[in-house]
N, C-alpha and C positions, 0 to 999 in steps of 0.2 A: 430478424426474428418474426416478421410480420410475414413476409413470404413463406417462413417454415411451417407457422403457427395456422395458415389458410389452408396448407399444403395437407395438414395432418388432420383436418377439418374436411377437404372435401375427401379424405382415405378413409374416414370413419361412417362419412353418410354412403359412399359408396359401398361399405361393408354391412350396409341395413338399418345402420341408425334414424331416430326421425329428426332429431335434433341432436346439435351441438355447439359447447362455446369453451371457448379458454380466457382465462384472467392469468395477465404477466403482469406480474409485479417485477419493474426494469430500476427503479427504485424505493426501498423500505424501510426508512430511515426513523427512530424514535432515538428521545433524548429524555432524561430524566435527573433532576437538581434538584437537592433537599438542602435546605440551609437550617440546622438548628441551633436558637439561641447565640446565632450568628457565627456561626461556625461553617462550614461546608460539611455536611453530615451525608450525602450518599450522593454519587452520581453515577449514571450510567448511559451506556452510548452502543448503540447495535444498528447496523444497516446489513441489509440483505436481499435478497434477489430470488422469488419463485414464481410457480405457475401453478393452477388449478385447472384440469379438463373436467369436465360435465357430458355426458351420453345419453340420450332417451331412445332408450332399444326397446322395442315392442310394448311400451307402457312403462317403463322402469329407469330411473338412472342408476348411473352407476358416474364412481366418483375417483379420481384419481390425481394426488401433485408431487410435486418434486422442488428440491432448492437446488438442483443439478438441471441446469436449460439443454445438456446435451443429452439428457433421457428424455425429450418432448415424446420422440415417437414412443418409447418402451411406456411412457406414463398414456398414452394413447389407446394403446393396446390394453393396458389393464383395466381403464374406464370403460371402455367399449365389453370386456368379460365379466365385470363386474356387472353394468348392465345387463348384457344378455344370463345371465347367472340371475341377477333378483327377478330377470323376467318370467321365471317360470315359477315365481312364488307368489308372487301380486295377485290379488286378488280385482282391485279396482283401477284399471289401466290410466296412468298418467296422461293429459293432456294439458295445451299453454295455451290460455286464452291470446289472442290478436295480439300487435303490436306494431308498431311505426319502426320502421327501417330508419337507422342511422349512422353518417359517418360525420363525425362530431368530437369538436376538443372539450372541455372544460377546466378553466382554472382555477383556482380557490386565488377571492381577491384578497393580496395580502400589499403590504407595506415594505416592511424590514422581516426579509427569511429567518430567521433562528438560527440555520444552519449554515447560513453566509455569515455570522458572527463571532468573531476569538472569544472562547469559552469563558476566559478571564473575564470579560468584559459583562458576558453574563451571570457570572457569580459576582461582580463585582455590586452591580444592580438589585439583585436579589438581596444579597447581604445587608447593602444600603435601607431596603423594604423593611428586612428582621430585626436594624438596631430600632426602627419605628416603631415597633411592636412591644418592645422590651420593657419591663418594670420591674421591681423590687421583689411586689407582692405573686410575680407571676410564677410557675413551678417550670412553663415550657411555653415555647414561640416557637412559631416556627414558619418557613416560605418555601414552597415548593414550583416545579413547574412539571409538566413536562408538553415535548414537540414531536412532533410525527408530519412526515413527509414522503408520501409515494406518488409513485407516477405508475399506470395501470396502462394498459392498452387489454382494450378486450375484442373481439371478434368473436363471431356467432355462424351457425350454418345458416342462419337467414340474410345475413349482408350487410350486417351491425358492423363497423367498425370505428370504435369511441376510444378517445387518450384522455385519459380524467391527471392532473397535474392536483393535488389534495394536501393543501398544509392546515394541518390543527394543530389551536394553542391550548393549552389547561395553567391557568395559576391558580393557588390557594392560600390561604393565609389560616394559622391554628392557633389559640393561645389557651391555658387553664390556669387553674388557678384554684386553691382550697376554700370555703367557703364558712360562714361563723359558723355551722355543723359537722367539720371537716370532711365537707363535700367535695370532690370533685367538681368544679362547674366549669364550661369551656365557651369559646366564641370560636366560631369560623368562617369562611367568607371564600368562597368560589368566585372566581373572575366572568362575569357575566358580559356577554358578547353584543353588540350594538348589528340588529338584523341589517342595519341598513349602512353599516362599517366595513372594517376589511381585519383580516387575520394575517395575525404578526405576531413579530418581538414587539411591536407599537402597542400591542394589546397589554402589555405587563408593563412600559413603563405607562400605560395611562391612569387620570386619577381616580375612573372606576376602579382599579386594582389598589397599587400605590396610596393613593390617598385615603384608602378604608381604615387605616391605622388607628386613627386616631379616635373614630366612633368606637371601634372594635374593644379595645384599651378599657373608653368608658362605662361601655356595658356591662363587660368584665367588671371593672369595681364595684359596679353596680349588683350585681349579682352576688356578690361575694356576702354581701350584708343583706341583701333581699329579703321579702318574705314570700313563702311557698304560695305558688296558688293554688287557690280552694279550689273543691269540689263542688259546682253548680250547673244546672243549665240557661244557657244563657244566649244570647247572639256572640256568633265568633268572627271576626274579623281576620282576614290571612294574608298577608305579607309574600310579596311576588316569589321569595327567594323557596318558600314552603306552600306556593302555589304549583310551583314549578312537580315538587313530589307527591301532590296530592292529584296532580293532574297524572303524570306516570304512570304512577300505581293505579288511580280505580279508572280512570279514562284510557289512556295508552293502551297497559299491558289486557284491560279488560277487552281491549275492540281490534288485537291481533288476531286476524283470520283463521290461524293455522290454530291458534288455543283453542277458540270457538268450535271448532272440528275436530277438535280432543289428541292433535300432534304433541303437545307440548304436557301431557297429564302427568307423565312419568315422571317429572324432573321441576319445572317451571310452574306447573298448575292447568289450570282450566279457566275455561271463563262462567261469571252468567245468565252469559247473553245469549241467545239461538240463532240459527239462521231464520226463524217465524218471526223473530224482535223486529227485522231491520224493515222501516215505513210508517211504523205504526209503536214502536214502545214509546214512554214516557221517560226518558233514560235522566231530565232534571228540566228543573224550571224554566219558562220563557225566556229567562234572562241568559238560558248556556246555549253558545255556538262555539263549536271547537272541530280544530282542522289537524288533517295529517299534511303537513307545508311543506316541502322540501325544497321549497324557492327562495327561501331567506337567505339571501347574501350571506353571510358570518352565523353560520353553524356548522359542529362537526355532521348535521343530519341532513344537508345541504353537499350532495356528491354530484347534481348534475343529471347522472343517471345512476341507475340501479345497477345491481349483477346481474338482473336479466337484462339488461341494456334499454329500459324501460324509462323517459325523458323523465324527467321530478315533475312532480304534481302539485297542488293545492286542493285535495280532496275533502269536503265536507264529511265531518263524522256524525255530529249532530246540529239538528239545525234549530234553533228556538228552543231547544228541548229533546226533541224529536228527534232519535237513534236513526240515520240514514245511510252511513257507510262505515268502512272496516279498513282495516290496515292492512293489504293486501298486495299478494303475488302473483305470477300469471295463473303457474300451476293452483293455489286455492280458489281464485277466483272463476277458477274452468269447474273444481273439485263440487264447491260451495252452489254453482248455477245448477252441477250436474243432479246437486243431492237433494235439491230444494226442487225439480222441476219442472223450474222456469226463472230467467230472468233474476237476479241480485243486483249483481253486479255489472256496470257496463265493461269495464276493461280494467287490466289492473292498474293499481296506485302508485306503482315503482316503489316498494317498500322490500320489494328481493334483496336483502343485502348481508353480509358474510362478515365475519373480523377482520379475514384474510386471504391471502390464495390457498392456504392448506385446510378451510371449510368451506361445505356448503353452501351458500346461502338461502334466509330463511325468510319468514315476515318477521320485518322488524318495525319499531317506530324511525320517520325521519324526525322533524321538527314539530310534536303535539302540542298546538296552539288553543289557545282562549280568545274569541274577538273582543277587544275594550268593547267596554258598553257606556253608556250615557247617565250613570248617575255622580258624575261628578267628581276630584280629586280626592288626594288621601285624608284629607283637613275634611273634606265635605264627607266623605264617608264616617270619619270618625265624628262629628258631631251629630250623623242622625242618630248615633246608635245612646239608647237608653240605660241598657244594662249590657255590655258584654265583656269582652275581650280580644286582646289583638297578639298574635304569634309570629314568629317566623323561627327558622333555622331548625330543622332536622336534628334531634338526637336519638332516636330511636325509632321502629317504625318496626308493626306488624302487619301486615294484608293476610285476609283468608286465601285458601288455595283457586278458588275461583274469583276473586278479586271481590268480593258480596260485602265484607268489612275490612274494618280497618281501624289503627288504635295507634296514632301517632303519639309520641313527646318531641317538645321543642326546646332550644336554649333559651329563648328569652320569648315572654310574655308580659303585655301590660293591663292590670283593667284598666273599661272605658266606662264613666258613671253619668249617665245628662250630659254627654257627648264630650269629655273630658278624660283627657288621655293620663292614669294617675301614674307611680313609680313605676320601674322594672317588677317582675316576678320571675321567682324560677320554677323548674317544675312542671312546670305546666304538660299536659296532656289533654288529649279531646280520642274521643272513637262514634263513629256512629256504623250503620250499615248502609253500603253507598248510594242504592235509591232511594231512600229516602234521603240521603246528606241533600243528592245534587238537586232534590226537588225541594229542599228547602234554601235554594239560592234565590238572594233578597235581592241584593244590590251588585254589581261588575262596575267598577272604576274607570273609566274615561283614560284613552292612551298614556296619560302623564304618567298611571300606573303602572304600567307594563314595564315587563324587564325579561329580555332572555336567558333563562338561566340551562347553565349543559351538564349532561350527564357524561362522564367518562367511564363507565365502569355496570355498564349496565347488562348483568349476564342473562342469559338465556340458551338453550340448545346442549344435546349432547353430541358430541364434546361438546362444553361448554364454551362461548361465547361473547367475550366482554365487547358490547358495540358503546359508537359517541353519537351524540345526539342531543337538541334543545330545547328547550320550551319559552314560547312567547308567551306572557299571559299577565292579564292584569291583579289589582286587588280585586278578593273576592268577601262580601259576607254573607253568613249562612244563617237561619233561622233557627232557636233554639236546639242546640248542641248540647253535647253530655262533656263535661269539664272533668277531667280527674276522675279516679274511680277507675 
């Protein structure tokens, strides 16, 4: 296939292309197990085999794939007409900022494959998880996973030729429960990845997964008798696992290049950020630095290289504060230099990356990190704070269409009063507008904090796009916050 794949590559730059590349997917393998209430409640199993071509004819691509490997050439030919077809509509001709030539493997460090496992043996496991979870008072439990393993070989008309070998895990854990209002209230728990671990079935039976059972349970009962928390403003306190989404939403998706540039307006939103912000904004307090990482051993945002065939990065987004880089592609960061001037961008971030071989690839986030900072553990943060509260877990979440606000709820909250961590709370909610939130960042937690937490399911693009991806990031607390309301 490799020989075929160069073959149909140099037949299309000989026909006037200026670029070109293909993605084989030679294996595509996902697994999906739902245990409910300790039952096996849904599985599913698909493996499969395609390819994407890519064309840049006179300023334009064009796009073509196939799950039939013996249509290479016919899928060839129609990427290359497609191209030259949108080329006479463009208005601002396509160009790829630089890039490093590479022939290169990469493999996802893992342990125990998923896929080298008798299936029994991993419902048997999971099962084990969901009788831990189980109670009287509970209405539903539940343990799910799922695994994904491809092996990619991609080539380029510039002399790229990369084998990416890529296993992702996902566990999660659900449980609800009615509450003395007869409330729904729930607990859930994502399996958070260790940057400096390896990705496996070792992932699910460890006791960051596994062993959350029994906190999970507690809170749950906790909750069920709870009182609501009030409406105040207050200092807010935030918990890695709801750092991890607040970092997403108004950090990530706000400092994708392609949104900044008004790609993504129709469907996903905008940003609002400019291409005049980046050097000079005030994007949050001294205390934020936050990176686009895609070097972190054990995340799904961690592929090695990009679908431009672009090596992973660790690019500064902001630095102190101070708005400095973007989530970027070749093509935007050629777009972005073109339209500004002068000068953005040095080269791009290896952030070009796709769901699959039958999409494009787009700007996407890899691994949007928080650097720990130096004020000290979770114990030392919670006793400077005087008045506030502390949250974590995601239940609900608005963003404005440019990322500008935002108006979370979370499962469980606690106050903190003269630095004393009181009951559970439920209910809780906080919103502010994002610059001011990030510029009222007081205090970042010291490593002990930190937790990587991963997105499975995070859409963007038409067609739509569900990419994996993680966030490093420590405890964070903010300065007077809108509570409720």
């Amino acid at each position: 296939m490799k020989n075929k794949a160069q073959q149909m590559i140099d037949r299309i730059m000989n026909s006037g292309a200026t670029y070109a590349d293909i993605r084989l997917h030679l294996v595509d393998q996902t697994e999906h197990i739902s245990i409910m209430k300790d039952t096996l409640d849904n599985y599913s199993c698909q493996n499969k085999v395609g390819f994407g071509i890519r064309v840049l004819y006179n300023g334009a691509w064009g796009f073509a794939s196939s799950e039939k490997l013996d249509l290479l050439d016919q899928m060839a030919n129609k990427a290359l007409s497609n191209a030259k077809a949108s080329s006479t509509f463009i208005k601002n001709k396509i160009t790829l900022a630089p890039k490093n030539i590479h022939k290169a493997t990469y493999i996802t460090p893992r342990k125990i494959n998923p896929f080298e496992i008798n299936l029994d043996e991993k419902i048997n496991e999971l099962v084990k998880i969901s009788k831990s979870l189980s109670h009287p008072s509970f209405e539903i439990w539940n343990v799910s996973s799922a695994f994904y393993n491809r092996k990619i070989l991609f080539l380029d008309s510039e002399g790229s030729e990369i084998e990416k070998n890529l296993l992702e895990v996902n566990g999660s854990l659900f449980l609800n429960a009615k509450d003395k209002d007869s409330q729904i209230q729930r607990r859930h728990y994502t399996l958070p990845h260790d940057p400096k671990g390896t990705t496996g079935f070792e992932s699910i039976l460890s006791n960051e997964f596994s062993g959350q059972a029994e906190t999970l349970k507690s809170q749950l009962l906790q909750l069920v008798v709870a009182d609501e928390a009030k409406a105040e403003v207050c200092d807010l306190l935030i918990l890695p696992e709801m750092m991890a989404l607040q970092t997403h939403e108004t950090i990530g998706h706000a400092l994708e290049l392609d949104r900044i540039l008004g790609y993504e307006l129709s469907y996903a939103g905008g940003s609002h950020v400019t291409l005049n912000d980046f050097g000079k904004k005030q994007f949050g307090s001294k205390k934020l630095t936050a990176r686009a990482d895609a070097t972190n051993a054990n995340s799904p945002g961690s592929t090695g290289f990009d679908d431009d065939g672009v090596e992973a990065q660790n690019t500064t987004l902001i630095d102190q504060g101070i708005l400095v880089g973007a989530i970027t592609s070749r093509q935007m960061v050629a777009e972005a230099n073109q339209l500004h001037g002068k000068e953005i961008f040095k080269k791009s971030g290896g952030c070009s990356r796709s769901e699959s071989y039958n999409r494009m690839p787009i700007d996407r986030m890899t691994n949007i990190n928080i650097d720990a900072g130096n004020d000290g553990n979770l114990e030392d943060l919670i006793s400077s704070i005087e008045d506030g509260i502390m949250v974590d877990s995601a239940k609900s979440w608005s963003i404005g269409s440019n990322r500008e606000n935002f108006h979370f709820a979370t499962e469980v909250a606690w106050k903190i009063k003269n630095g004393k961590k009181g009951p559970l709370l439920k209910n809780a909610t906080y919103r502010a507008d994002s610059m001011p939130f990030w510029n009222s960042l007081i205090k970042v937690g010291n490593a002990s904090t930190c937790k990587q937490h991963v997105f499975f399911t995070c859409g963007k693009g038409q067609p739509n796009q569900a990419m994996r991806l993680g966030h490093h990031v420590p405890v964070c607390v903010f300065n007077n916050v809108q509570i409720g309301k």
